[in-house]
C-alpha positions in Angstrom: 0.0 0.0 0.0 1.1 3.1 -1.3 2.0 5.7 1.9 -0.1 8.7 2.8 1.2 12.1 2.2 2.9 14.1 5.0 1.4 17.1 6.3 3.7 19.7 5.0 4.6 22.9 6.7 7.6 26.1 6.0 9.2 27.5 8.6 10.7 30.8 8.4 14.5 31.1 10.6 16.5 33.7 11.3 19.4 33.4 13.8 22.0 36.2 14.2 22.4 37.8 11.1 21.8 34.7 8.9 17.7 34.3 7.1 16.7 30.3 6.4 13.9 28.1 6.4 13.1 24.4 6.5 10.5 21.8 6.1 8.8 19.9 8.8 6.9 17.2 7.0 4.9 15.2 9.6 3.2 11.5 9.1 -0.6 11.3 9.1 0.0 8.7 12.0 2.2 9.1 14.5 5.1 6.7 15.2 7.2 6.2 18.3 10.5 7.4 17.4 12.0 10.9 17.2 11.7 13.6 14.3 14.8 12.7 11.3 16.3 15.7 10.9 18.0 15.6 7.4 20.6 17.7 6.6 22.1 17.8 3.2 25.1 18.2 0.7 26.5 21.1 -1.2 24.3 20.7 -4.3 20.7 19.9 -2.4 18.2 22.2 -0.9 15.4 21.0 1.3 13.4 20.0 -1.5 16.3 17.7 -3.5 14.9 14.2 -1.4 11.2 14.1 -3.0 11.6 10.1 -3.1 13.7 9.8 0.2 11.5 11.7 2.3 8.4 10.1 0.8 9.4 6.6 2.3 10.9 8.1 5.5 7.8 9.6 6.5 6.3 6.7 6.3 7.5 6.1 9.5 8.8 9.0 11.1 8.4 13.1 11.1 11.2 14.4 9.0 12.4 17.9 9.0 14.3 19.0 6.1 16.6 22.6 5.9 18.2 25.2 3.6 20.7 26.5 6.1 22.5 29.5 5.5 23.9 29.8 1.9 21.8 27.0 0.4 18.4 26.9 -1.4 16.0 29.7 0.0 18.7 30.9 2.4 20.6 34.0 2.7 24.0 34.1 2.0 26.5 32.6 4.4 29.6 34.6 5.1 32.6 32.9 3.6 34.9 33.4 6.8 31.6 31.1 8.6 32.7 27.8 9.4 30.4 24.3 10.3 29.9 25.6 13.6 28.2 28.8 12.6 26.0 25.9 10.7 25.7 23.6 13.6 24.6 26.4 15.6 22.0 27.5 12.9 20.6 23.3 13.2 20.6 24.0 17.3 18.4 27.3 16.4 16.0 26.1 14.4 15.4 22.4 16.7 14.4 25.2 19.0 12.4 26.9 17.5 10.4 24.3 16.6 10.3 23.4 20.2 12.4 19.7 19.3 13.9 18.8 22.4 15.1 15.3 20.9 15.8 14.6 17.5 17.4 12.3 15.3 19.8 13.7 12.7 21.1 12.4 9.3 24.0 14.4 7.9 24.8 13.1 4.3 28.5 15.2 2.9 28.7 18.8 3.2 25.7 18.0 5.7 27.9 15.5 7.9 30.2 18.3 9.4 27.2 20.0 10.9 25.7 16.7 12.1 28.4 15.9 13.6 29.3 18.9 15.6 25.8 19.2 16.7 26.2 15.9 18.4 29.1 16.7 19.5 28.5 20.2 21.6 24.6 18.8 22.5 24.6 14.9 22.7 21.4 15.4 25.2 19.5 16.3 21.7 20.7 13.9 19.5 19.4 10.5 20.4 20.7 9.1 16.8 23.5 9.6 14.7 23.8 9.2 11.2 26.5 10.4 8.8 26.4 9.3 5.5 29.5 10.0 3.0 31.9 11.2 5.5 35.9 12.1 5.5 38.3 13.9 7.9 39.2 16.0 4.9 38.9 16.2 1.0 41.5 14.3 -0.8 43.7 15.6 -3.5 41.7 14.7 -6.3 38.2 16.2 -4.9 40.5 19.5 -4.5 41.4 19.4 -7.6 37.8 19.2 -9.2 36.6 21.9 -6.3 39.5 24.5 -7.2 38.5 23.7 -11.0 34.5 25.0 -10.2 36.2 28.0 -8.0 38.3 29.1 -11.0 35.3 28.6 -13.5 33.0 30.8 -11.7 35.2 33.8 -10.6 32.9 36.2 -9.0 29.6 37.8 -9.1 31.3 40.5 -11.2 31.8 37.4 -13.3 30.5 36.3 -17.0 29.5 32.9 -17.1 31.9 30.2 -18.9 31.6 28.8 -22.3 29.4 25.5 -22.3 32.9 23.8 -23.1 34.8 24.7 -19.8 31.1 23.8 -17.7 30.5 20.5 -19.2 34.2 19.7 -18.7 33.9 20.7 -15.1 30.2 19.4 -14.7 32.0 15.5 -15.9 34.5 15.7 -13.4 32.3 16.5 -10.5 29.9 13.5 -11.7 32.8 11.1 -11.9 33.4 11.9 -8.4 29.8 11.4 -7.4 28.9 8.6 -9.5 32.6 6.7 -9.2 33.3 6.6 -13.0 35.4 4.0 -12.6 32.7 1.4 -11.4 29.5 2.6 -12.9 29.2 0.2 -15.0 28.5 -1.8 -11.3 26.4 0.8 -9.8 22.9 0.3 -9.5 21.3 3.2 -11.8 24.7 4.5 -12.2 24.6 6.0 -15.6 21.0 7.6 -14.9 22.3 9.2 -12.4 25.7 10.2 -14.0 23.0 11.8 -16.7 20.7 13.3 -14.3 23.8 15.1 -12.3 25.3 16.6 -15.3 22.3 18.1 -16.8 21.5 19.5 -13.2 24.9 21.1 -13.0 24.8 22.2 -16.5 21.7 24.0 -16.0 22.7 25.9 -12.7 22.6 29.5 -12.8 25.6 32.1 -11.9 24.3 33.1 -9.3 23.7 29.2 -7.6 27.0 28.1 -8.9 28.7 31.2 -6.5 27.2 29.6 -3.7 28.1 25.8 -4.5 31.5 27.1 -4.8 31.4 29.0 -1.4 30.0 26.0 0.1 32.5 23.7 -1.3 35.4 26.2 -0.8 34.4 25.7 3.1 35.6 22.2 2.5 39.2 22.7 1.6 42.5 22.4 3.6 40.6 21.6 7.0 40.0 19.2 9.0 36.0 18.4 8.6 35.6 17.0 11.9 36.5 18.7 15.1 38.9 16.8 18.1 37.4 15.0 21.2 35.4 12.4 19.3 32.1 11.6 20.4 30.3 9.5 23.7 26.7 8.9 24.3 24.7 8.6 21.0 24.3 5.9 19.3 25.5 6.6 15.5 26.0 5.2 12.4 28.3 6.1 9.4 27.6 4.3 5.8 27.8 5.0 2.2 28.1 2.9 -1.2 30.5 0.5 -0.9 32.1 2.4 -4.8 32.2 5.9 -2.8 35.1 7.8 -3.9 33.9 11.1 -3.2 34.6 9.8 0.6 36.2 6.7 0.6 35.1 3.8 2.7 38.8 4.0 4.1 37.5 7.7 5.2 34.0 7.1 6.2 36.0 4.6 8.5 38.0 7.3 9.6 35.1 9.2 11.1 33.3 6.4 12.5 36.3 5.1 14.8 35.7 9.4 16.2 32.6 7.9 17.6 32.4 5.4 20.6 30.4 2.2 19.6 29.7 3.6 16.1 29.0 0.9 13.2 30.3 1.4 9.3 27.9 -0.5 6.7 28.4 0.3 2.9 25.7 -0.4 1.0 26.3 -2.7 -2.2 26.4 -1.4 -5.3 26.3 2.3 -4.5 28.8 4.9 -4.3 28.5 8.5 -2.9 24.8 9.4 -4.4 23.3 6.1 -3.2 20.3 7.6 -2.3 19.4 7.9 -5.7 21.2 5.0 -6.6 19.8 2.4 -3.9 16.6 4.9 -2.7 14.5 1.7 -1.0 17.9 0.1 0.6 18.9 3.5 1.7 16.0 4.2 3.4 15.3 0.6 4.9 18.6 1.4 6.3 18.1 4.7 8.2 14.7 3.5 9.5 15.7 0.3 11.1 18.4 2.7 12.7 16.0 4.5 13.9 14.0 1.9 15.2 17.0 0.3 17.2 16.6 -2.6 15.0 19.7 -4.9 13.7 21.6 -3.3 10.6 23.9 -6.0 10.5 24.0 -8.9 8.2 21.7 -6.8 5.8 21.4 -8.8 2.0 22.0 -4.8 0.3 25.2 -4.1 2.8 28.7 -5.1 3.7 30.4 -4.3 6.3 33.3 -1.3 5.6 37.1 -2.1 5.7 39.1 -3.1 9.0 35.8 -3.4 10.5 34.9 -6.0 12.9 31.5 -8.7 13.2 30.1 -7.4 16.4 31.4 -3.9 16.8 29.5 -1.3 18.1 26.7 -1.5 20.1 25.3 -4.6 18.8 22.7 -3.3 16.2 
């Protein structure tokens, strides 16, 4: 049976300086488990999970955000860091008078997750990050200083169609692993729907993907002191090389009793590539129920049968 629509509602935010909004899309029935609060990468808004959300609310409220310098947002200043962000997250939870959530940070959206757990672990009952990496690696910099360089500034004419398919091809081929697409479920559609996305993006949005993914470079993504108290979770395709399973590793040994499950053939979009697995994924989380031994996922490199806290 087909699910029942979400009641839908916008939420205006402002906090500081900073204007945003987000979604708070709630089940016709209620369920037992806390609101999902889904925080996105570089390239989405609040409205880039139309398939996603529709089987997550299916079982739980899902709220859904263009924080500052995405989507609907304002602009974020470029000297703003994940904090600023995370901080923005904590804001808007109250607000909305969320005194426990559960919180799914997928890329650029898995700094923020993160340090929200982090500096307020009494909020976040669940962790997820999905596509993590303590920092970008070379060739991700490469394709990032490539977009930087192609936009300029506002002052800025647009490129030739050459230079922005060139560009638009390399940041698929990190997002849909080029190199094993041919193995990827819905690969090539993907691959297709990506570039025609990013070749129909506007000046004025590509300034703010590049401000966003300028944030990324020649940091450290995740802050020191790990984290203690909430149960979490850290997956991606098992083909990610956008954030390696090495590096989504990485991240998850930051996090005491924290699991690392790569779904098979996937890479770093596999919510588009692997929608029904993905989300079977994060609601069993959710619902303290075993992710192990899953038929769709493996578990990620170095990592040991019973780790963690026995999910």
């Amino acid at each position: 049976m087909e699910p029942m629509e979400a009641d839908e509602r916008l939420v205006p935010l402002s906090f500081r300086d900073m204007t945003y909004a987000c979604r708070v899309l709630t089940p016709p029935h209620r369920y037992g488990t806390e609101p999902l609060i889904l925080i996105g990468g570089a390239l989405q808004d609040m409205r880039s999970w139309p398939r996603l959300e529709r089987r997550l609310t299916a079982h739980t409220p899902v709220v859904l955000l263009d924080l500052p310098g995405t989507g609907s947002a304002g602009d974020l200043a470029a000297s703003a860091g994940f904090e600023v962000l995370a901080e923005a997250v904590l804001h808007a939870l109250d607000q909305l008078a969320l005194d426990h959530v559960n919180v799914l940070g997928a890329s650029y959206g898995a700094p923020i997750a993160y340090r929200l757990a982090q500096s307020h672990p009494d909020r976040v009952s669940r962790l997820l990050l999905a596509g993590a990496t303590p920092r970008v690696g070379p060739r991700l910099t490469a394709v990032v200083r490539q977009g930087l360089a192609l936009v300029g500034s506002a002052e800025s004419s647009p490129a030739d169609e050459a230079a922005r398919r060139d560009y638009a091809r390399n940041v698929v081929d990190m997002l849909v692993n080029r190199a094993t697409r041919h193995r990827v479920v819905q690969g090539p559609a993907v691959a297709r729907l990506l570039e025609r996305q990013l070749m129909r993006t506007s000046q004025s949005a590509a300034l703010r993907y590049a401000a966003c993914h300028e944030r990324l470079l020649d940091t450290d993504l995740y802050p020191s002191g790990g984290i203690d108290g909430v149960p979490a979770l850290v997956f991606t395709g098992e083909h990610d090389c956008a954030s390696s399973p090495e590096e989504n590793r990485a991240v998850a040994t930051t996090i005491a009793g924290c699991d690392l499950l790569l779904i098979r053939d996937a890479d770093h979009m596999a919510h588009l590539e692997r929608e029904a697995e993905y989300a079977d994924l994060v609601t069993r989380f959710l619902r303290d129920q075993p992710v192990r031994d899953l038929p769709y996922c493996v578990t990620g490199p170095g990592e040991r049968p019973g780790r963690g806290p026995g999910r």
